[in-house]
C-alpha positions in Angstrom: -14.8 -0.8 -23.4 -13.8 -4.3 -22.5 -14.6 -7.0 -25.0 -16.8 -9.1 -22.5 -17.3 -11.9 -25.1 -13.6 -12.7 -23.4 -14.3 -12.3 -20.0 -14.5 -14.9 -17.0 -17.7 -14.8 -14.9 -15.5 -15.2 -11.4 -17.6 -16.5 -7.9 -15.5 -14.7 -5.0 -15.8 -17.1 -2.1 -15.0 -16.0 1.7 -11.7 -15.4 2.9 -10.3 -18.5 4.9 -8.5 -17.6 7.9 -5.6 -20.0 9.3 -3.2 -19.1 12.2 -5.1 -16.1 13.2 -8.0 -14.6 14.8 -10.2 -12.3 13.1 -13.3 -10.9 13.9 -16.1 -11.8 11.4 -17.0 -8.7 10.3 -13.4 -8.2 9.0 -13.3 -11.4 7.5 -16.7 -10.2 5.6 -15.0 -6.8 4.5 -11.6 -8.7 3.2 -13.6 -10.9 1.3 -16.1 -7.8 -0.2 -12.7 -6.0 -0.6 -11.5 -8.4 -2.7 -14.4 -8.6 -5.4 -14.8 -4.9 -5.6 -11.1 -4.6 -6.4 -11.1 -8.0 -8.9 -14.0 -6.4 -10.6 -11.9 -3.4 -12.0 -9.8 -5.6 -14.2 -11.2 -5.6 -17.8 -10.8 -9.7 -18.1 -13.0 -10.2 -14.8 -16.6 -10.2 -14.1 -17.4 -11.0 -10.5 -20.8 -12.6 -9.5 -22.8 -10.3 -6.9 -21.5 -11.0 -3.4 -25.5 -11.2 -2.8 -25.5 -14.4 -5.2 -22.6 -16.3 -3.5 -23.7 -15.3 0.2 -27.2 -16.7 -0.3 -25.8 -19.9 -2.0 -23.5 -20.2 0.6 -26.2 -19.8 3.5 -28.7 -22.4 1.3 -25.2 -24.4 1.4 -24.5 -24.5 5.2 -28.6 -24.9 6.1 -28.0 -28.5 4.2 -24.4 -29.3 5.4 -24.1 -27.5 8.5 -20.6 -26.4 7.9 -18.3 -23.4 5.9 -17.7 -23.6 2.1 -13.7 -23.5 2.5 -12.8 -27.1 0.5 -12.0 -26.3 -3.6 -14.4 -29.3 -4.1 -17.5 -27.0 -2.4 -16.6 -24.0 -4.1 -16.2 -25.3 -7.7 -19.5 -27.1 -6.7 -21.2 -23.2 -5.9 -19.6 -21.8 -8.5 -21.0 -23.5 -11.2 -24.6 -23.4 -9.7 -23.9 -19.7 -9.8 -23.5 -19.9 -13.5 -19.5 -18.6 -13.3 -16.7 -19.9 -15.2 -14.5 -19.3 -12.5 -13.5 -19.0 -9.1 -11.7 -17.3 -6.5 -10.5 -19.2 -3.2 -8.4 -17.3 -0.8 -6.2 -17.8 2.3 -4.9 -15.7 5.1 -2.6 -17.3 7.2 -0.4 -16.1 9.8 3.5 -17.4 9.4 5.7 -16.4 12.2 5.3 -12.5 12.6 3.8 -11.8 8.9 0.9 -13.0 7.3 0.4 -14.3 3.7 -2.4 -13.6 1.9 -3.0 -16.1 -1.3 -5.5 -16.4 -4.2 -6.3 -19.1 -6.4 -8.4 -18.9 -9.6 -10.2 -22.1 -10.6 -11.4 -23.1 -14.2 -14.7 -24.5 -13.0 -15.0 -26.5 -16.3 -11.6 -28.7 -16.6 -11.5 -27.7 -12.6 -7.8 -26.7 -12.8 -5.9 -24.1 -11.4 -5.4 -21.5 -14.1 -3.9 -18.7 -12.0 -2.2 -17.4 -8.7 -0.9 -15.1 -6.8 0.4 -14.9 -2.9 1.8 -12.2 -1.1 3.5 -11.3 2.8 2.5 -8.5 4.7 1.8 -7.4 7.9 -1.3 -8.9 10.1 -3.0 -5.5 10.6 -6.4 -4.8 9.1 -4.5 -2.4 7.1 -1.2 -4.5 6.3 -3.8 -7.1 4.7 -5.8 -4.8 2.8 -2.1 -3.9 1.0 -1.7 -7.4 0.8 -5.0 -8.0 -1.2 -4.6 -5.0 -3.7 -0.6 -6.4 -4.4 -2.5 -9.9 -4.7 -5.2 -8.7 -7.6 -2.4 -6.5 -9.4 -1.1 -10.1 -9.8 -3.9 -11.7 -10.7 -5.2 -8.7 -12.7 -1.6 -8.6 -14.7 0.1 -11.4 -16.4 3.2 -9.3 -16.1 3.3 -9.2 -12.5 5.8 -11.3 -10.4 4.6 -14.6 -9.2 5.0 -13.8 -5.6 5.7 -10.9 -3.5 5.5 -7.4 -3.7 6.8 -5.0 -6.2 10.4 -4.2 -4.8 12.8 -2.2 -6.7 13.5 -2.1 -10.1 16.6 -5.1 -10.9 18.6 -1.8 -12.6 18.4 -0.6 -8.7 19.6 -4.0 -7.0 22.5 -4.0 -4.4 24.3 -5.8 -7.1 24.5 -2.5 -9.3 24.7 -0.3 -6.6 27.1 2.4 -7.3 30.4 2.7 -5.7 30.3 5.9 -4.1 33.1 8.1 -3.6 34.9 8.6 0.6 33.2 10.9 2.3 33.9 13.8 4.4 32.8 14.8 7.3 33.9 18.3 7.1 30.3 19.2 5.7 27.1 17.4 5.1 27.2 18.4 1.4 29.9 16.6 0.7 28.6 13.2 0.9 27.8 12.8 -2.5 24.3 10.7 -0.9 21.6 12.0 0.1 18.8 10.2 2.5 15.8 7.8 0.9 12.9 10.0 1.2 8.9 9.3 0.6 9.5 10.6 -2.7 11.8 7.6 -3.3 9.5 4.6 -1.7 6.3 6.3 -3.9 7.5 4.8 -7.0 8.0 1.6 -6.4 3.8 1.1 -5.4 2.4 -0.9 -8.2 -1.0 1.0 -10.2 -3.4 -1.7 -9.6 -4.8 -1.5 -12.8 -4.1 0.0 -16.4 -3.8 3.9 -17.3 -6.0 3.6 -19.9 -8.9 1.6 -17.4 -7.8 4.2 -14.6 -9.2 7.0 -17.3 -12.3 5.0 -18.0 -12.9 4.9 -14.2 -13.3 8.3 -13.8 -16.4 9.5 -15.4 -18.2 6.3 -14.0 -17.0 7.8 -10.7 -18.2 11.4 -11.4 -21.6 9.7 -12.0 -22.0 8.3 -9.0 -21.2 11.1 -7.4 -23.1 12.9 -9.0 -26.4 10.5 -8.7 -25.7 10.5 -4.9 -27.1 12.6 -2.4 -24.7 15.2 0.0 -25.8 12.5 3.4 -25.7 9.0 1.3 -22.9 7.4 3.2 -21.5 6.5 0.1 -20.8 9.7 -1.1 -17.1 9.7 0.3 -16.2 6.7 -0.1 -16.8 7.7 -4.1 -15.2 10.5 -3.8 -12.2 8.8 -2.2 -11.8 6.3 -5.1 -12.4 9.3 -7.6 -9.3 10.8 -5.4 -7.2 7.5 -5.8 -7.8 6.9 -9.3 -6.6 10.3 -10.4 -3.4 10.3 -7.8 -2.2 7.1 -9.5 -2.5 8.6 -12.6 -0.6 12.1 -11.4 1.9 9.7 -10.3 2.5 7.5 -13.2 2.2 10.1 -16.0 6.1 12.0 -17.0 3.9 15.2 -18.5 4.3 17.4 -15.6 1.3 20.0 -17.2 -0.9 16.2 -16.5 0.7 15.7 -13.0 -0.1 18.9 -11.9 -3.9 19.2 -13.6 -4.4 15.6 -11.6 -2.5 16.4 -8.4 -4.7 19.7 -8.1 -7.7 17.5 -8.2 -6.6 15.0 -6.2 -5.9 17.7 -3.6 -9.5 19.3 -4.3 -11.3 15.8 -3.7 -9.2 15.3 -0.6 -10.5 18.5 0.9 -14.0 18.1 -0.1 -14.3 14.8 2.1 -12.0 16.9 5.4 -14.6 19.1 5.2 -18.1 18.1 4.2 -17.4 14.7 5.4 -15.6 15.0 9.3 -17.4 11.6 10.4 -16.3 9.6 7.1 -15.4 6.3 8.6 -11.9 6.8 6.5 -10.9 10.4 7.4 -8.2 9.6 8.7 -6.9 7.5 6.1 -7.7 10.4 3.7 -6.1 13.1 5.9 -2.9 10.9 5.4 -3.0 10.6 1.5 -3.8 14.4 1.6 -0.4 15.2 3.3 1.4 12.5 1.3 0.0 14.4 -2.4 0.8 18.2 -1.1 4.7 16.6 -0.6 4.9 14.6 -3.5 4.3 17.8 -4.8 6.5 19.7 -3.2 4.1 21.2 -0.7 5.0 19.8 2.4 4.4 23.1 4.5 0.4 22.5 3.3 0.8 19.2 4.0 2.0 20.4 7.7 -1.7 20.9 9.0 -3.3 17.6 8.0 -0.5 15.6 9.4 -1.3 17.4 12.9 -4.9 17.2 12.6 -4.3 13.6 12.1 -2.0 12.5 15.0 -4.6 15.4 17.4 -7.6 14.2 16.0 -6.8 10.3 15.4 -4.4 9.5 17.8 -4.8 5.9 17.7 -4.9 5.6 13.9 -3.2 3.1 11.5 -1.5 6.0 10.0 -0.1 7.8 12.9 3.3 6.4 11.7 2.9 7.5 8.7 2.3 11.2 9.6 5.1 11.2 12.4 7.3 10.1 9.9 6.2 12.6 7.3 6.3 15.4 9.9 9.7 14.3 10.6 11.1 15.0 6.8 9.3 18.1 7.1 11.7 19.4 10.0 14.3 18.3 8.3 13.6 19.5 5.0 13.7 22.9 7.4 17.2 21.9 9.2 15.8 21.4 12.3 17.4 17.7 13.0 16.8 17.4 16.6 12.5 18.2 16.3 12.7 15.3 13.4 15.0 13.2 15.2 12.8 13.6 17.8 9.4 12.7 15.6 11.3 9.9 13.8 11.9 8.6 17.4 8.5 8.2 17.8 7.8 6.4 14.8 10.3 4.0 15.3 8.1 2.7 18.6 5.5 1.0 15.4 7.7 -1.4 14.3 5.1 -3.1 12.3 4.0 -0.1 10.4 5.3 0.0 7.1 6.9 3.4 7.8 9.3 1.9 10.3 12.5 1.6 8.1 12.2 4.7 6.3 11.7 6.6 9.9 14.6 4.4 11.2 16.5 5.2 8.2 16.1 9.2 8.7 16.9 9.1 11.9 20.5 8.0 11.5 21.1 11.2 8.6 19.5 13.6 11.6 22.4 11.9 13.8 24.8 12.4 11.2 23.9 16.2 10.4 24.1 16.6 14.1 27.6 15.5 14.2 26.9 12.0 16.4 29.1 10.0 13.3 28.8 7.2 16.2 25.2 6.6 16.8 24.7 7.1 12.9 26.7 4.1 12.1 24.9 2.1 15.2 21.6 3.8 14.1 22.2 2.7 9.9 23.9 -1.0 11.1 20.2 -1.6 13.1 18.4 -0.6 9.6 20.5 -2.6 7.4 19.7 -6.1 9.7 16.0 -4.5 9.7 15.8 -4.8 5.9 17.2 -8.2 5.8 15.2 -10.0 8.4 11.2 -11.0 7.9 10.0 -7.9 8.5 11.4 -6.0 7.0 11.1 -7.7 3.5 7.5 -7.2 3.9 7.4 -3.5 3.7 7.5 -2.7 0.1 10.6 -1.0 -0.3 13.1 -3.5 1.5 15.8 -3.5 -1.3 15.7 0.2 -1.9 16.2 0.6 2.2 19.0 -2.0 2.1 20.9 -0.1 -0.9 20.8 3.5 0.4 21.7 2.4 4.2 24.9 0.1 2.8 25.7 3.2 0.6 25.5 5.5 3.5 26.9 2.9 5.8 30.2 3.2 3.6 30.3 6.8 3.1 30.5 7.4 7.1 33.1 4.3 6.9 35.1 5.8 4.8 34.7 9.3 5.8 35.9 7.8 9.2 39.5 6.9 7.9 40.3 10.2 6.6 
């Protein structure tokens, strides 16, 4: 249990929008988004959303205009009884969007924390954007700004030297393509093993306290799902990973199935595919990636699942169906699956003996990772690494 003599009472204001247009009801969700996820961090206590929305209505009858200004909020706040609070800004630079927070002592009304983060302008680019932002402000650890790249023991600096290739076969580059598997790692656990544990029977209850049509039952289940994938993932005791994958898998199903109209679905037939191959499964995960794309075809995560279909025909040798599905996913280029897809798609070109639209393929990646965009998409440095290091193995393979 958290000690909560030492926690901060924090007021979650609305989300300012600058640069961009929103629609309010998104604006709404950000900003509810953001307190539920703040609220899982042991040194936080967020006022009820309730509580600040009515003070902020009594607030506007009187002024007849938005609580935005610090002065305003650390005004509310403290008529709210907090400690603390949390002002945040979305505003659109260029073709990315930064998302930043800052937490206010309400007493010596000072700054005592931030945290600010890129990403893409999608509903769903900025939701990734406010979970990197309360990792920081959950974590003293965290970096000041940006989102988790690679580890520095990865950097192009250290990058190995590899070996000249030869094109006589594909085995003997001694390289092999950036996969899922590889990108995975690097997402940050928005909150502690030992918390994510604690979550999970407070979870079960609810579930269990809710009835089979509350609309709420999914979206428990779903967070029950989450909670034990990030632990299957950041756990090195395989007889753990697989106990936690299998449920993860299990919960999964149970929304696909009871739950068809879940306003998620398809978000949760993606994480579904992506746990059967991080586990190795990726002929299970072959059906939910199809249901998705037939079912959903205007989904968020249709690049995803094109992407992921595409490593599963080449996980099978068949280069020109995933060259062919990587193709496709290439046409999102502001979905965070873009580089790996575009990555991929130069290996197919290589395994089907086209060395010169490989190099022109892994030459359009390389400026991809380095430009605005692409720094936004989470794995950046690892996508710059393994494209230089293939780069120079069909370089050098070339001279022999």
């Amino acid at each position: 249990m958290a000690d909560t003599s030492t926690q901060s009472i924090v007021a979650v204001f609305d989300v300012s929008v600058q640069g961009i247009s929103l629609p309010k009801g998104v604006v709404k969700l950000l900003g509810d988004y953001l307190a539920g996820r703040l609220a899982t961090c042991d040194q936080f206590k967020v006022v009820p959303r309730y509580q600040v929305k009515e003070r902020l209505a009594i607030e506007k009858t009187s002024s007849h205009k938005d609580c935005y200004d610090q002065s305003c909020q650390i005004e509310l706040g403290k008529a709210l009884a907090a400690d603390r609070s949390l002002s945040t800004i979305v505003m659109k630079l260029g073709s990315v969007c930064e998302v930043s927070s800052s937490l206010y002592d309400l007493r010596t009304e000072t700054t005592v924390k931030a945290a600010a983060v890129e990403g893409l302008c999608t509903d769903d680019g900025l939701r990734k954007s406010m979970q990197t932002v309360v990792v920081q402000l959950c974590n003293s650890t965290a970096p000041p700004t940006g989102v988790q790249m690679v580890p520095a023991a990865a950097s192009q600096a250290e990058a190995p030297q590899n070996k000249p290739a030869s094109f006589g076969k594909p085995e003997d580059m001694n390289i092999k393509p950036l996969d899922f598997a590889d990108i995975a790692g690097l997402a940050p656990l928005y909150n502690s093993r030992e918390n994510l544990y604690k979550a999970i029977p407070v979870l079960e209850n609810l579930i269990n306290a809710t009835d089979d049509d509350d609309p709420s039952r999914p979206e428990y289940i779903a967070r029950l799902a989450q909670v034990c994938w990030d632990l299957a993932r950041s756990t090195t005791d395989q007889v753990e990973k697989d106990r936690l994958t299998g449920t993860t898998i299990d919960l999964y199903k149970a929304i696909i199935e009871k739950y068809p109209k879940y306003s998620l679905v398809d978000e949760v037939l993606c994480n579904q595919s992506k746990t059967f191959v991080l586990a190795g499964r990726g002929d299970l995960a072959f059906q939910y990636l199809a249901q998705l794309i037939r079912s959903y075809p205007n989904s968020s995560y249709v690049p995803d699942a094109l992407q992921l279909l595409g490593d599963y025909y080449f996980g099978q040798n068949d280069f020109d169906g995933a060259l062919k599905l990587y193709s496709e996913a290439e046409l999102f280029k502001q979905s965070t699956s873009y580089g790996l897809a575009a990555h991929r798609k130069a290996w197919c070109q290589f395994r089907m003996g086209d060395i010169e639209a490989a190099r022109a393929q892994i030459a359009k990646v390389i400026d991809y990772a380095q430009s605005p965009a692409g720094r936004v998409c989470g794995y950046s440095d690892l996508l710059l690494q393994r494209s230089r290091e293939f780069q120079n193995a069909l370089s050098s393979g070339s001279s022999r």
